[in-house]
C-alpha positions as CSV (number, residue, x, y, z in Angstrom):
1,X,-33.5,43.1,-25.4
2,X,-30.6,45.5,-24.0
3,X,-31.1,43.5,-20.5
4,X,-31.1,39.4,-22.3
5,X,-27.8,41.1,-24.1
6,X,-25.7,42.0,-21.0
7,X,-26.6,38.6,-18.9
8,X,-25.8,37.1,-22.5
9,X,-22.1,38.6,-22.2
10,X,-21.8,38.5,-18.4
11,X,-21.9,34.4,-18.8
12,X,-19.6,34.0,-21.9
13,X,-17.1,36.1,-19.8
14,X,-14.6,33.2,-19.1
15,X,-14.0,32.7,-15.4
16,X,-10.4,33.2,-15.2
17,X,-11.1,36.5,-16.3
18,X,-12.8,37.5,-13.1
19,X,-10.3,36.2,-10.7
20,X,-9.3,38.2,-7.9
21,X,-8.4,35.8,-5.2
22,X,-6.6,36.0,-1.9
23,X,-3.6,33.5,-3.0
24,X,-0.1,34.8,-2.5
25,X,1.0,32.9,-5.3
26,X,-0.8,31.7,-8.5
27,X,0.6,29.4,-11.2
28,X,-1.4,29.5,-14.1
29,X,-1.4,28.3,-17.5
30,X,-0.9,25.3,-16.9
31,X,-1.7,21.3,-16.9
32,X,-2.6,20.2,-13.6
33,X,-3.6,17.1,-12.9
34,X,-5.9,17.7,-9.1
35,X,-5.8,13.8,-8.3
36,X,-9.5,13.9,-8.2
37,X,-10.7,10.9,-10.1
38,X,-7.5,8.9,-10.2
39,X,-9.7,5.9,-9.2
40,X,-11.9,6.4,-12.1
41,X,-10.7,6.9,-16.1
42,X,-11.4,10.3,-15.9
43,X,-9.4,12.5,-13.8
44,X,-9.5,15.5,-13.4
45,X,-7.1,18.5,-14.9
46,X,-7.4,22.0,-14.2
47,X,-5.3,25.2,-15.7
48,X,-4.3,26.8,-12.3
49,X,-3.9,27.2,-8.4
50,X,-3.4,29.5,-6.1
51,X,-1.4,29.2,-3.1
52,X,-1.9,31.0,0.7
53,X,0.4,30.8,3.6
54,X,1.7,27.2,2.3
55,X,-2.2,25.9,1.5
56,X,-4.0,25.4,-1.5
57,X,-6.2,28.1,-1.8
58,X,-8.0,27.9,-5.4
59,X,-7.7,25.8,-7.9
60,X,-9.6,25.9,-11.5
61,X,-8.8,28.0,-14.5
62,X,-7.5,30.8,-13.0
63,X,-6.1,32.7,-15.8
64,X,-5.9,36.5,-15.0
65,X,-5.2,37.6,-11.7
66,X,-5.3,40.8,-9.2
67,X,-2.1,42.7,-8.3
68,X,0.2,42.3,-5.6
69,X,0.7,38.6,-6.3
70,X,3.3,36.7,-7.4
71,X,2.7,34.8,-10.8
72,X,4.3,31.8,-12.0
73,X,3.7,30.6,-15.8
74,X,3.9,26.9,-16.2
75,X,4.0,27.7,-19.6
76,X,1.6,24.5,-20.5
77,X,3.7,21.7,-18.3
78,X,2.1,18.6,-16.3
79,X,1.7,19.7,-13.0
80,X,0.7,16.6,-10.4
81,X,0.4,16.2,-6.1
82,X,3.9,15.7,-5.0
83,X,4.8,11.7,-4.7
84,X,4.7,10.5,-1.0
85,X,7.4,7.6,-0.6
86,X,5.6,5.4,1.8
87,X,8.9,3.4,2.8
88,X,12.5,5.0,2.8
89,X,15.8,4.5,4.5
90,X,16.7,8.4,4.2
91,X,19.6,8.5,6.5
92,X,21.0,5.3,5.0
93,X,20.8,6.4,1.3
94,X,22.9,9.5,2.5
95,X,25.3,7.7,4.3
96,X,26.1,5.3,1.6
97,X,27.2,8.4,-0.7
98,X,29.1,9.5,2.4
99,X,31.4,6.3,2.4
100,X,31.9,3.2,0.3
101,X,29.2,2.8,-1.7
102,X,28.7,0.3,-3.9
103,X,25.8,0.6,-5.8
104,X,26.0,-1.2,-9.2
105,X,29.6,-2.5,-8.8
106,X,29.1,-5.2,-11.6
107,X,32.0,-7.4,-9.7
108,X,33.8,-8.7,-6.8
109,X,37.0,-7.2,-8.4
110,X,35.7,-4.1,-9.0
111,X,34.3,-3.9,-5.2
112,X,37.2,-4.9,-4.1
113,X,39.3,-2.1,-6.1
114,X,37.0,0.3,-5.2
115,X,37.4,-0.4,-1.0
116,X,41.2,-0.5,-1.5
117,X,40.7,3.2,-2.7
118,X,38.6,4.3,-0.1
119,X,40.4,2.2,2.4
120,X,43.7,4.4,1.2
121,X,42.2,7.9,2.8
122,X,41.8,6.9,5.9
123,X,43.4,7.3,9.4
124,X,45.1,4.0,10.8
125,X,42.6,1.9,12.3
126,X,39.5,3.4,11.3
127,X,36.2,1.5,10.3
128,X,35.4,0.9,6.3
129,X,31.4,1.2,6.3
130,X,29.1,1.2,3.5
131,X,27.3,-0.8,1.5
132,X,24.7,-1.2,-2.0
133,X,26.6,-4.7,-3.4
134,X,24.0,-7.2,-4.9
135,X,26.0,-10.6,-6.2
136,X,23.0,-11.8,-7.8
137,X,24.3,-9.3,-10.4
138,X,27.6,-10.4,-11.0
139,X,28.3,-13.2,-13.6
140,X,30.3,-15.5,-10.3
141,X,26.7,-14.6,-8.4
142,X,29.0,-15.8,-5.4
143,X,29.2,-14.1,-2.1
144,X,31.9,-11.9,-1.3
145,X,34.0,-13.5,1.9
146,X,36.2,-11.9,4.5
147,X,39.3,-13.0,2.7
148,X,38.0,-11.2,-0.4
149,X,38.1,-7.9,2.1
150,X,41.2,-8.7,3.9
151,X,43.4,-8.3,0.6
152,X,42.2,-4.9,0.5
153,X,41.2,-3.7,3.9
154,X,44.7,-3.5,5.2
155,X,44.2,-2.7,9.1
156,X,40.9,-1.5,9.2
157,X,38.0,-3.0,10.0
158,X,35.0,-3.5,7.4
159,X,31.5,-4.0,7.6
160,X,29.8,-3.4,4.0
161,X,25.7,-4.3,3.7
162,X,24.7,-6.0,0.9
163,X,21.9,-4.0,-1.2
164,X,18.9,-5.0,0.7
165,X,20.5,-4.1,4.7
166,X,19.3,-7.8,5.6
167,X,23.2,-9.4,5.1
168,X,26.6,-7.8,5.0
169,X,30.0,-9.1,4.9
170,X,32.9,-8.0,7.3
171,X,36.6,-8.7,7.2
172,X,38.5,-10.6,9.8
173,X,39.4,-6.9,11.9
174,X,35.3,-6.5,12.0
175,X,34.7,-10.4,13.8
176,X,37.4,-9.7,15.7
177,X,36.6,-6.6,16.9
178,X,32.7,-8.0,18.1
179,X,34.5,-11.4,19.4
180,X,32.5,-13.3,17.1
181,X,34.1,-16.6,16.1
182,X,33.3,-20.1,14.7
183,X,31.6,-20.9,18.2
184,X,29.8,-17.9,18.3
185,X,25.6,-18.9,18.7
186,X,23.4,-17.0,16.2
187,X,20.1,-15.2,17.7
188,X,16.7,-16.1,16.5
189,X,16.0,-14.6,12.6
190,X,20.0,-14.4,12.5
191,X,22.6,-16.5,11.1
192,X,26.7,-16.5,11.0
193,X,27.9,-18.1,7.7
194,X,30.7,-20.8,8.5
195,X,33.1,-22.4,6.1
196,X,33.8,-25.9,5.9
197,X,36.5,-25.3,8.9
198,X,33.8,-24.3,11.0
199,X,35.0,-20.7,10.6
200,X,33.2,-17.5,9.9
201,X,33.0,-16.4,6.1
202,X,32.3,-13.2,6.8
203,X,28.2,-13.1,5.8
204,X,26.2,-12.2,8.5
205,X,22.5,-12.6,8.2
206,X,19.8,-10.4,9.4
207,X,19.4,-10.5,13.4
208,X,22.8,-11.7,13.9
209,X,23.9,-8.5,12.4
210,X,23.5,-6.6,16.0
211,X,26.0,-8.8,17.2
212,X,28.6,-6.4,15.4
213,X,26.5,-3.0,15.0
214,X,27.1,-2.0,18.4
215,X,31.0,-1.8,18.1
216,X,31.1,0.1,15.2
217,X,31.6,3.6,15.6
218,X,28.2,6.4,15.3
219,X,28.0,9.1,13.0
220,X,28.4,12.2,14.9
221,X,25.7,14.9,14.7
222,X,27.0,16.8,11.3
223,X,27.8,13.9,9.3
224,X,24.1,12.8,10.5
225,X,23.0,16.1,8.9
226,X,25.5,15.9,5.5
227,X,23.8,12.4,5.3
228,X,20.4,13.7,5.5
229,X,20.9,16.7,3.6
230,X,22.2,14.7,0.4
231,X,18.9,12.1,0.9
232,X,16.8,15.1,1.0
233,X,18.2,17.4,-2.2
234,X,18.1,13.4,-3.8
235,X,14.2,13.0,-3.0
236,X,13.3,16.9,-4.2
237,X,15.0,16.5,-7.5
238,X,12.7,13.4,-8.1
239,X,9.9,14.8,-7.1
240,X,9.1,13.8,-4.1
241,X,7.2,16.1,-1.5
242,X,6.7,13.4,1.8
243,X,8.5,10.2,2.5
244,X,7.5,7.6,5.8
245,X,11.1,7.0,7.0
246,X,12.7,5.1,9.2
247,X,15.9,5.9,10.7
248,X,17.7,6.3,13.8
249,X,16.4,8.4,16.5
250,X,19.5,10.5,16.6
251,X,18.4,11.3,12.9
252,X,15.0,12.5,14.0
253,X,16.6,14.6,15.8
254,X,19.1,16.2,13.3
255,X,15.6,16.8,11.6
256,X,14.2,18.3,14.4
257,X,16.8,20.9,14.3
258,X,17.0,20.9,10.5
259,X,13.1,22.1,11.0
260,X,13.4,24.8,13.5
261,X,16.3,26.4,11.6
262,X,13.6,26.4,8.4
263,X,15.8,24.0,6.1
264,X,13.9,20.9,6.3
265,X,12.7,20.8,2.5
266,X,10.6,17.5,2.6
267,X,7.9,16.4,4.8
268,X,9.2,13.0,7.0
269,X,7.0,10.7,8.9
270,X,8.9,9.0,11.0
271,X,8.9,5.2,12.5
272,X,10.1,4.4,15.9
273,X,11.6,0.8,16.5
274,X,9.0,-2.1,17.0
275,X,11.3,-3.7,19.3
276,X,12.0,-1.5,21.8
277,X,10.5,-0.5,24.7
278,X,7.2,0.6,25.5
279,X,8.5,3.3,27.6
280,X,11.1,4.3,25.6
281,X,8.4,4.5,22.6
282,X,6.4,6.3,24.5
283,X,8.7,8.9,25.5
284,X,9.5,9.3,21.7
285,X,5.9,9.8,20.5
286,X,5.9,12.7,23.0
287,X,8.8,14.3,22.5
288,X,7.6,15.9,19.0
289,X,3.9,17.6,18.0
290,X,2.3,14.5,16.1
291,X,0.3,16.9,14.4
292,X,3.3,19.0,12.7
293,X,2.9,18.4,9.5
294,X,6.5,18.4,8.2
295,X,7.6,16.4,10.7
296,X,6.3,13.8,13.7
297,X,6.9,10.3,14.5
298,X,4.3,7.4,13.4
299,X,4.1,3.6,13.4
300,X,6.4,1.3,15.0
301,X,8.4,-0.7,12.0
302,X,8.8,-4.1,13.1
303,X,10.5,-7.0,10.9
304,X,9.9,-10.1,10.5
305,X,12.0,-11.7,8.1
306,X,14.6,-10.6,5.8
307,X,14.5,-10.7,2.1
308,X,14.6,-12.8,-1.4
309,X,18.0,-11.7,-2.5
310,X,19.6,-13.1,0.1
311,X,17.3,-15.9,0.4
312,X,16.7,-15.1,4.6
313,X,12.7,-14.0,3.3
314,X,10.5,-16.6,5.5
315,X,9.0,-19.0,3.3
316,X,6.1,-21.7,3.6
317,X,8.1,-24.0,1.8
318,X,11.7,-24.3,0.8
319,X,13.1,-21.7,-1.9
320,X,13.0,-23.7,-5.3
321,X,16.6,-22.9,-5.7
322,X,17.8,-23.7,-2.5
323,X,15.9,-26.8,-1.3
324,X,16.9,-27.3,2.3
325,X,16.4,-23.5,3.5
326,X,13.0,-21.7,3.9
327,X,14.2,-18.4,5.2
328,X,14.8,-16.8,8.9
329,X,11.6,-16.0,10.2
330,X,12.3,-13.3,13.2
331,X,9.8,-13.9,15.6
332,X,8.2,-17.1,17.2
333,X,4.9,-16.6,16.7
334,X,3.8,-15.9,20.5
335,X,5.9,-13.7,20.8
336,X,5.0,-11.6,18.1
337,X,1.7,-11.5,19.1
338,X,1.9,-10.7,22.7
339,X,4.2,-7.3,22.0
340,X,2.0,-7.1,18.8
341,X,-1.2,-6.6,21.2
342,X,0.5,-4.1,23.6
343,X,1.8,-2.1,21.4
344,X,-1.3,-1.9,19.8
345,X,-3.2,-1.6,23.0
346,X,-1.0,1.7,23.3
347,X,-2.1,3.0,20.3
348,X,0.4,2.6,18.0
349,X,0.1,1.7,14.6
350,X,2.1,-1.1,13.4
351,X,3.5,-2.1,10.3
352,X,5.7,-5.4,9.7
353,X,8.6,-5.6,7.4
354,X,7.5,-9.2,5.4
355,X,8.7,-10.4,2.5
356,X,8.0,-14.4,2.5
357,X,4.9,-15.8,2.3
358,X,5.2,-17.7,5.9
359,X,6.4,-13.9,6.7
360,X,3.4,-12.5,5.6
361,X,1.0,-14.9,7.4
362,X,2.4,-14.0,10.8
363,X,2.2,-10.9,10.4
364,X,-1.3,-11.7,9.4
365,X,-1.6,-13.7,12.3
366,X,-0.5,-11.0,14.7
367,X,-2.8,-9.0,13.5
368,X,-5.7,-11.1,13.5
369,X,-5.9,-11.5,17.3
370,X,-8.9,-9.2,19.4
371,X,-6.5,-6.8,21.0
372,X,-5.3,-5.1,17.7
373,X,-9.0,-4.5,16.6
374,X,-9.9,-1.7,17.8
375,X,-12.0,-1.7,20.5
376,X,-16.0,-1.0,19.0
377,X,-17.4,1.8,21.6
378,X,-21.0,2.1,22.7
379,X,-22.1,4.2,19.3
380,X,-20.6,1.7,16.6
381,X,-20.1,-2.0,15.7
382,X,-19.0,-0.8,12.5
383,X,-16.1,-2.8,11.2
384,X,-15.1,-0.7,8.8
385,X,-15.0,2.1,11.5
386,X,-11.7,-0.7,13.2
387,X,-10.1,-0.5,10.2
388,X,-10.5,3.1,9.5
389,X,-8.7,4.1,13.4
390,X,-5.8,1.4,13.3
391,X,-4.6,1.2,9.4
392,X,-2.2,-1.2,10.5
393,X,0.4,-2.3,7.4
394,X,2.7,-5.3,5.8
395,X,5.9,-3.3,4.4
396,X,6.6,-5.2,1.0
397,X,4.4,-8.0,0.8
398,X,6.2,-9.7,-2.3
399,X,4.9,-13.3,-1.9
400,X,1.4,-13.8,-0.4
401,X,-0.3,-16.6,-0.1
402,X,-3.8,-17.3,-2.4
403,X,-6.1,-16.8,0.2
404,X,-4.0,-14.5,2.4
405,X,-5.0,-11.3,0.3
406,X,-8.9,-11.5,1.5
407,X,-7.3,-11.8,5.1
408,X,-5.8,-8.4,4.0
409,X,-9.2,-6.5,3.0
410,X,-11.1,-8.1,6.4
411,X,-8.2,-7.3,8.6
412,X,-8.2,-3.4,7.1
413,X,-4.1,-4.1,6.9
414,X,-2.7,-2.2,4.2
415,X,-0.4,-3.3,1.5
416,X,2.7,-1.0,1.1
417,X,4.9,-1.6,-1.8
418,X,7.9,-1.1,-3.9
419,X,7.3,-1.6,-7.6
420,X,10.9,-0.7,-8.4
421,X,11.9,-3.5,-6.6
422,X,11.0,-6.0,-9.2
423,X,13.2,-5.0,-11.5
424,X,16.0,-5.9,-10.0
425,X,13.9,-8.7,-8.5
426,X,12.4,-10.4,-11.8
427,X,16.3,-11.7,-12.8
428,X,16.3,-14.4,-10.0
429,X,13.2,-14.1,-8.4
430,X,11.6,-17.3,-10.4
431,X,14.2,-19.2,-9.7
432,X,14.1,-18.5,-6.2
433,X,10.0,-19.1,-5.6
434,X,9.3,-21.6,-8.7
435,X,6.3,-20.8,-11.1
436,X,3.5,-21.5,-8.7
437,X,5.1,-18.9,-6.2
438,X,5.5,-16.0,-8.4
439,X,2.3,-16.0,-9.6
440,X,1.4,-14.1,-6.2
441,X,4.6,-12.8,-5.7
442,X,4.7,-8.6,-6.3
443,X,0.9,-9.0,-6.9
444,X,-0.6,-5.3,-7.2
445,X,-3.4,-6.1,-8.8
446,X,-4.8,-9.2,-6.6
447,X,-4.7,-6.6,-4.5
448,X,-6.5,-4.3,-5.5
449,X,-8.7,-6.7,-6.9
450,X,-9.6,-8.0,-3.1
451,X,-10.5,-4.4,-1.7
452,X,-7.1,-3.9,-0.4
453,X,-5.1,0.0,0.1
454,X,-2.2,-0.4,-1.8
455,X,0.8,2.0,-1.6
456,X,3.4,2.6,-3.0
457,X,7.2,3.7,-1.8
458,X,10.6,2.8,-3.1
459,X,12.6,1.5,-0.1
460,X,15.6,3.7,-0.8
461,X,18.3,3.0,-0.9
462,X,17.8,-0.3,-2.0
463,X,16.4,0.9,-5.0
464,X,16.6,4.6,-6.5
465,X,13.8,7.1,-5.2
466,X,12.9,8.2,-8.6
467,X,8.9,7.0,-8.2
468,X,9.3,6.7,-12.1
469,X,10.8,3.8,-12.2
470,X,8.0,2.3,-9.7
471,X,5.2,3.9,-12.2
472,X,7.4,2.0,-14.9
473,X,7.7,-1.4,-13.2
474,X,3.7,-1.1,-12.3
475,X,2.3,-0.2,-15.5
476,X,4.8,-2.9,-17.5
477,X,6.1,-5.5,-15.3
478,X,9.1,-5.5,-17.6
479,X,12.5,-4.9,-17.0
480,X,14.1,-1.8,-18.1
481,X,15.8,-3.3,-20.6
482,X,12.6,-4.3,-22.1
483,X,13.9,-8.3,-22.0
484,X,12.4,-9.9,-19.4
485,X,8.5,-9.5,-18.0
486,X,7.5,-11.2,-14.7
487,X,4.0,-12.4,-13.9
488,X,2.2,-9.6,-16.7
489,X,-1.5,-10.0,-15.5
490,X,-0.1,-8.2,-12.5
491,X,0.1,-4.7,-14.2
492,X,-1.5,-1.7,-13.0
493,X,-3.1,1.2,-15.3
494,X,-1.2,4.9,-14.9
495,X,-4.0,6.2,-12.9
496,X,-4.0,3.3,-10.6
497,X,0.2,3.7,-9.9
498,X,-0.3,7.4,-9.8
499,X,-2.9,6.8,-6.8
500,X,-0.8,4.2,-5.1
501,X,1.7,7.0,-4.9
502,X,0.0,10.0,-3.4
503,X,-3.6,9.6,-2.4
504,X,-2.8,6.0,-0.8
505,X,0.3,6.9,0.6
506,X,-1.4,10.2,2.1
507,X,-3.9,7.5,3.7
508,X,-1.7,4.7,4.9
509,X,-0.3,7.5,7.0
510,X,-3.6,9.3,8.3
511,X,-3.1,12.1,6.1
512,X,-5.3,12.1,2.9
513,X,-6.9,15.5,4.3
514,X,-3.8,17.2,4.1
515,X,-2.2,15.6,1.1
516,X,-2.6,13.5,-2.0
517,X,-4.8,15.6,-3.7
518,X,-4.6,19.2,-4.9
519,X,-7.8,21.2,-3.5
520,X,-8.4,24.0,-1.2
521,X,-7.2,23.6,1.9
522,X,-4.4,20.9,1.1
523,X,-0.9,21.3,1.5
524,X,0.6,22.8,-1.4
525,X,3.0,20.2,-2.0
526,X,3.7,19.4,-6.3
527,X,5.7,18.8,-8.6
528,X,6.1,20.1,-12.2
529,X,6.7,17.4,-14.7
530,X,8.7,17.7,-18.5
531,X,5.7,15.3,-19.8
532,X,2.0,14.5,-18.7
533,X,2.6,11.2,-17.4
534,X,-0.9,10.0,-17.9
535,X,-0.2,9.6,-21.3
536,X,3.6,8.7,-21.5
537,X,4.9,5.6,-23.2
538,X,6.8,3.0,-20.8
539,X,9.9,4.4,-21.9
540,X,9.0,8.0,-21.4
541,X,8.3,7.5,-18.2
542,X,11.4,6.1,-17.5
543,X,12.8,9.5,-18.9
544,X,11.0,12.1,-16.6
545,X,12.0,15.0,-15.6
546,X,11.5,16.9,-12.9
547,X,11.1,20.9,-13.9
548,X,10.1,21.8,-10.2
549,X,9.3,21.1,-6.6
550,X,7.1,22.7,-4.5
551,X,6.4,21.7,-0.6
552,X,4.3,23.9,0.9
553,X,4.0,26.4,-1.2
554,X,8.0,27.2,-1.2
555,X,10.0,26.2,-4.4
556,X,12.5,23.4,-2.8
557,X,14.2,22.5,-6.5
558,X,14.3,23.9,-9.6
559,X,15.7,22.1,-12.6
560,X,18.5,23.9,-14.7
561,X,16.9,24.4,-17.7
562,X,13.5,24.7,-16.6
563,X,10.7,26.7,-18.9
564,X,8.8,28.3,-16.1
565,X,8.8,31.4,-15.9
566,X,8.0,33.8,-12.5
567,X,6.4,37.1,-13.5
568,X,6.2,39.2,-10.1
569,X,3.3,42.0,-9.5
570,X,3.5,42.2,-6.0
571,X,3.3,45.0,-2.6
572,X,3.7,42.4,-0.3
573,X,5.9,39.1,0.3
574,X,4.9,36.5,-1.9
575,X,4.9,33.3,0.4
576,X,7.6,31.5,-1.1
């Protein structure tokens, strides 16, 4: 009897009790969702981790623990994996805040003001750069035009991108500093707006924006790292733990020294130009360890077309609002494919920028041809084993032809995404594809329904990189507002958004055994949350707060006011 009593009490002993582990860091008390049955309706939630040498060492309900450890009380908050940004523009987004930046100017006259400030403090001569204005929000919804600059430009030259980086308008200094004129030919995927004088406007449209790039001045080395630095402290505070990037190389390699000087707080995968060279691609995949998992260079980013807002997105059929244009496609088709199959043939992975739905189906084309399977060896003809090793990718797929997303799921391509971008979007968007259109425009769901990896990024700094707003746009399809929903049998559950953003992400770059998840042996990269966002409102979500960040086991952001609390019992340092 004395013997049934003591097993009796040695198995209603609760486990936490007996934890002793080896973590440097446990944070306990908590509600942390692991990431483990995302894909199903019941996910899973533990009440603590523990946290080795930047790893994920426990995790379970891990209440009481051994001295010499650091212990953090989470006091009850949502704890999740951090979001991985599939698609950002990191050194852009910290540029913009680092000269004009129009963001949400809600008029040509108050642009316009605002350049004439900025144009005030500087030296005689010097360029006016920037960017973030979207007409399609102003009440004119005109285009701004060199005149409108030169009013306010004085002498300086002005280039300033529209929202979206695929047009930008320039004053009358800017063409004349890159000789461009009425004559002036366009390239292919490119256009030069000209007024009924045969003269430039001052719009330049996707490709034929290299013809001025090159004479504007380059960031120097430390305003390359300010730029950065604010992108970087803009990602942590929403959360997010990893973005897939793509930026100059002189920015990979302010990283490079950001990371061996310990002050590179987020993780960056990094794209290297489609276009250029193979040798010079080459020489860039080796330059860096592609196994360093806080930073390393991935998939060539490739483009071929421009976008809906500015109505260059390549289109099957003319835009419904615009009957005698259908876009700027940026390739011939041939030609995609032939450096489509050596790169591939190199072993890069690819991923094409296409918004249209003619856009998407050369990309799809592309990709269809025999070089960019991967070759089946001697021990498989598995197919699935192809997609697997290339996990080749369509960046934005908004408008997708009907039978284009089984070409998807046989192809293996994956579908990355920016939810966020529909909000803005949904205002003109109708109008510019016409009801048959937009019912496979921003389609998440037929997606998903066809077998294919969706995920999920924010293309900042087109959009914010708060990934709230995306779970917002994916679960409602609604403006934020609350006005105006687009295309509603479209909508994602939580638990579906949630994956897109961190275990789908983690795969679309080869990395869901590192990250997505938290488990033993994973990255210890999350984030602590004011709210469980499994079971937030719409609204709510839009509200959430960040209490915490955590990448790789180091605390990169700390809110204000947050409630968690560090209770230290340690001999030893504590890993953070």
């Amino acid at each position: 009897m004395k013997l049934l009593t003591l097993l009796l009490a040695l198995i209603t002993v609760p486990a936490a009790a007996q934890y002793c582990g080896s973590a440097q860091v446990l944070y306990f008390n908590g509600h942390i969702l692991t990431g483990k049955g995302l894909e199903t309706s019941h996910p899973e939630f533990v009440t603590a981790l523990g946290v080795t040498d930047g790893v994920i060492g426990e995790v379970g309900d891990l209440a009481i623990a051994c001295g010499g450890l650091k212990r953090i009380d989470l006091h009850g908050a949502f704890v999740m994996p951090g979001f991985n940004d599939a698609h950002t523009h990191m050194a852009s987004a910290g540029q913009n805040s680092l000269t004009v930046n129009l963001d949400n100017i809600p008029s040509l006259s108050a642009m316009q003001a605002k350049i004439k400030t900025y144009a005030s403090t500087l030296h005689a001569g010097q360029w006016i750069t920037g960017g973030g204005w979207d007409h399609t929000k102003w009440d004119s919804k005109t285009l701004p035009t060199r005149q409108d600059l030169d009013t306010v430009t004085a002498n300086h030259p002005a280039f300033l991108e529209r929202t979206d980086g695929h047009i930008a308008v320039v004053n009358s200094a800017a063409l004349a500093a890159a000789h461009i004129t009425g004559a002036t030919k366009s390239p292919i995927g490119g256009s030069i707006d000209l007024d009924s004088n045969g003269q430039p406007t001052g719009i330049i449209r996707d490709a034929a924006l290299a013809l001025i790039r090159p004479v504007i001045p380059k960031p120097d080395a430390a305003t390359r790292r300010r730029a950065l630095e604010i992108a970087i402290h803009d990602a942590l505070i929403h959360g997010v733990t990893s973005v897939q990037d793509y930026s100059d190389w002189d920015d990979f390699l302010v990283l490079e020294q950001m990371e061996k000087e310990g002050k590179l707080g987020v993780r960056f995968s990094e794209w290297l130009t489609f276009n250029d060279s193979l040798e010079t691609l080459k020489a860039q995949r080796a330059h860096h360890d592609l196994n360093d998992p806080l930073l390393h260079t991935a998939m060539l980013k490739g483009f071929t077309d421009g976008s809906l807002g500015s109505r260059t997105a390549s289109l099957l059929a003319p835009y419904s609002d615009d009957p005698k244009n259908s876009g700027l496609p940026r390739y011939d088709q041939n030609k995609l494919d032939k450096m489509a199959a050596e790169r591939a043939a190199a072993g890069f992975q690819l991923g094409f920028h296409a918004i249209g739905d003619k856009a998407n189906a050369m990309a799809l084309d592309a990709y269809e041809q025999p070089h960019l399977q991967c070759e089946i060896t001697k021990n498989t003809t598995d197919k699935s084993y192809c997609r697997e090793r290339t996990r080749n990718r369509i960046e934005h797929a908004q408008v997708v032809s009907v039978g284009d997303f089984q070409r998807f799921h046989d192809l293996g391509i994956i579908a990355s995404m920016q939810p966020s971008h529909l909000l803005t979007d949904m205002a003109w968007a109708g109008d510019r594809l016409g009801p048959e259109r937009s019912k496979y425009a921003y389609a998440w769901k037929s997606f998903l329904d066809h077998g294919v990896v969706l995920c999920f990024g924010t293309d900042y700094p087109v959009e914010s990189i708060s990934p709230f707003r995306g779970l917002y746009s994916a679960v409602t399809r609604m403006n934020e507002a609350g006005t105006q929903t687009f295309e509603p049998q479209e909508k994602l559950t939580i638990n579906q958004a949630i994956y897109a953003y961190t275990q789908a992400s983690a795969y679309a770059q080869f990395a869901e055994h590192q990250k997505g998840i938290l488990a033993p042996g994973y990255l210890a990269d999350f984030v602590v949350l004011d709210r469980d966002i499994t079971k937030a409102t719409p609204q709510e979500l839009l509200h959430t707060k960040v209490l915490r960040t955590v990448v790789g086991g180091v605390t990169r952001y700390t809110a204000p006011t947050t409630p968690v609390a560090e209770t230290i019992h340690r001999s030893k340092p504590d890993g953070e």
